[in-house]
C-alpha distance (Angstrom), angle and dihedral (degrees) to the residues before:
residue distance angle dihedral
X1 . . .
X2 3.45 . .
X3 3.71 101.8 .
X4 3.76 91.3 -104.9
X5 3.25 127.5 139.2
X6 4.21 114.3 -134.2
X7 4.06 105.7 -145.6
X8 3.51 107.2 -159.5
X9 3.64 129.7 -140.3
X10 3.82 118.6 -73.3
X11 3.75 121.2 -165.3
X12 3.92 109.2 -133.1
X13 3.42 111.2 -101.0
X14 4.26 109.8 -110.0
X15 3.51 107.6 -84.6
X16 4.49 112.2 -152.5
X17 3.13 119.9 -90.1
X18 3.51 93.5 -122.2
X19 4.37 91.7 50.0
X20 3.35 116.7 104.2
X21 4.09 128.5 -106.3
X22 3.40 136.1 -124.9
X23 4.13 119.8 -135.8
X24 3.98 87.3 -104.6
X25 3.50 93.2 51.2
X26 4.09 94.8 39.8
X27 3.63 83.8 56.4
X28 3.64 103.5 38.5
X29 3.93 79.2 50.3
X30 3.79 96.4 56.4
X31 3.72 97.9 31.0
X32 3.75 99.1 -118.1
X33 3.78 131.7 108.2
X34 3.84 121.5 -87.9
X35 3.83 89.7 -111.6
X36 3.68 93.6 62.0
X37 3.61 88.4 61.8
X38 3.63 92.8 47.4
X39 3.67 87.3 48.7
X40 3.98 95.3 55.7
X41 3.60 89.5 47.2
X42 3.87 83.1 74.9
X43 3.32 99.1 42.4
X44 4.05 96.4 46.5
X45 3.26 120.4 54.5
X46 3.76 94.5 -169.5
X47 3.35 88.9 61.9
X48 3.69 102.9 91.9
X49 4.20 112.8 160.2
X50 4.11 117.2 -178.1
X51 3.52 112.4 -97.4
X52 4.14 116.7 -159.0
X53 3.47 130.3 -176.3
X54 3.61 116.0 -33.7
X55 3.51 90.2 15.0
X56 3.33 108.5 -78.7
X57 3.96 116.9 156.0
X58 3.69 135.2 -138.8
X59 3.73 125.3 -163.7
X60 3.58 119.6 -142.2
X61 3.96 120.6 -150.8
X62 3.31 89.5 -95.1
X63 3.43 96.2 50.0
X64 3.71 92.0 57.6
X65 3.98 93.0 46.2
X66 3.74 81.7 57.0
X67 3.72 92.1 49.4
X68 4.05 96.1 45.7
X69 3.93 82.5 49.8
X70 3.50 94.8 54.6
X71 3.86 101.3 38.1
X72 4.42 82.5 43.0
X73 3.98 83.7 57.2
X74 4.16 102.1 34.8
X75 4.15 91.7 41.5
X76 3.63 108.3 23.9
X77 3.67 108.1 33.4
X78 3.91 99.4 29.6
X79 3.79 103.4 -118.3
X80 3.71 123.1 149.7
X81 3.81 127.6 -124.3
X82 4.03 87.4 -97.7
X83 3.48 98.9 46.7
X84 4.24 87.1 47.8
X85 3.74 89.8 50.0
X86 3.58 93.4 47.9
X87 3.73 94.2 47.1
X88 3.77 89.5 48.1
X89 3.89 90.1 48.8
X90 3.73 98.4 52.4
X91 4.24 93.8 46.2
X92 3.83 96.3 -101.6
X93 3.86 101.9 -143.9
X94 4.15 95.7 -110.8
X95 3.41 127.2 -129.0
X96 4.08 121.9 -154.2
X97 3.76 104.9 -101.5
X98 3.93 107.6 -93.2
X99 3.85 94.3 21.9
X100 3.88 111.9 119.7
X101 3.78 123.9 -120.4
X102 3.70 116.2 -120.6
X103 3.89 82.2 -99.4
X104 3.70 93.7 64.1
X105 3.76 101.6 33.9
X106 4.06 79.6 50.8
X107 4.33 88.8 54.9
X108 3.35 91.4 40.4
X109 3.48 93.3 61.1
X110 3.78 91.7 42.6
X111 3.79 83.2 52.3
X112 3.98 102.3 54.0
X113 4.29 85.5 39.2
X114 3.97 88.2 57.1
X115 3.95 89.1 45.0
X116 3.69 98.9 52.6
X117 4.21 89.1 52.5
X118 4.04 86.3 48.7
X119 3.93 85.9 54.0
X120 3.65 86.4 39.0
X121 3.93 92.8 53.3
X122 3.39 100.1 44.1
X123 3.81 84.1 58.6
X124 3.68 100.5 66.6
C-alpha cells in the first residue's frame, strides 16, 4: 500500500429541476460532447446560456428544453442544422419530446393493422 486513500465514485446528488447546469452537465445530460453545445451556440441565436466570469456558462431550463429540442430534431428525426434553424425561426408548432407527430401515430397504426393480418394469415 501506498498510503493512498481510494475515493470511490459518488453519484451527484439531484440537482432541481429548475437549478441551473453547467456545460459538463448539459452535455452529460444530452449525451453529446461539450463542444457540440458550444458549437450550436453559434449556430442558434436563441440559444443564449449565462456566461460568468471567465466565461463559464450556465444553462437555464429553458435553455436545456431548447437543447433537447434541437438534439430531438438533429439526432432523432434526421434534420439538418438549416432545416432546425429554420423550423426554430418560423415558431415550429412543438411537440413534447417522445410524443409522435400525426405522421407517426398515422404509421403506427398502419403498422399494428398490417400485423394483425400477418397473425391472421399465418392462421389459415
Amino acid at each position: 500500500m501506498s498510503g493512498q486513500v481510494e475515493l470511490e465514485e459518488r453519484p451527484r446528488p439531484r440537482k432541481s429541476a429548475q437549478a441551473f447546469r453547467t456545460i459538463s452537465e448539459a452535455a452529460e445530460q444530452l449525451n453529446v460532447p461539450q463542444h457540440v453545445l458550444r458549437f450550436w451556440e453559434t449556430k442558434f441565436p436563441q440559444l443564449k446560456p449565462l456566461k460568468r466570469a471567465g466565461g463559464r456558462r450556465y444553462y437555464r431550463p429553458e435553455d436545456l428544453a431548447l437543447l433537447k429540442r434541437i438534439s430531438d430534431l438533429l439526432y432523432t428525426q434526421g434534420y439538418t442544422i438549416k432545416g432546425v434553424q429554420r423550423l426554430l425561426v418560423e415558431g415550429e408548432p412543438e411537440l413534447p419530446l417522445g410524443e409522435p407527430g400525426p405522421e407517426e401515430s398515422g404509421l403506427a397504426a398502419i403498422l399494428a393493422e398490417l400485423d394483425a393480418i400477418a397473425v391472421a394469415l399465418r392462421r389459415l
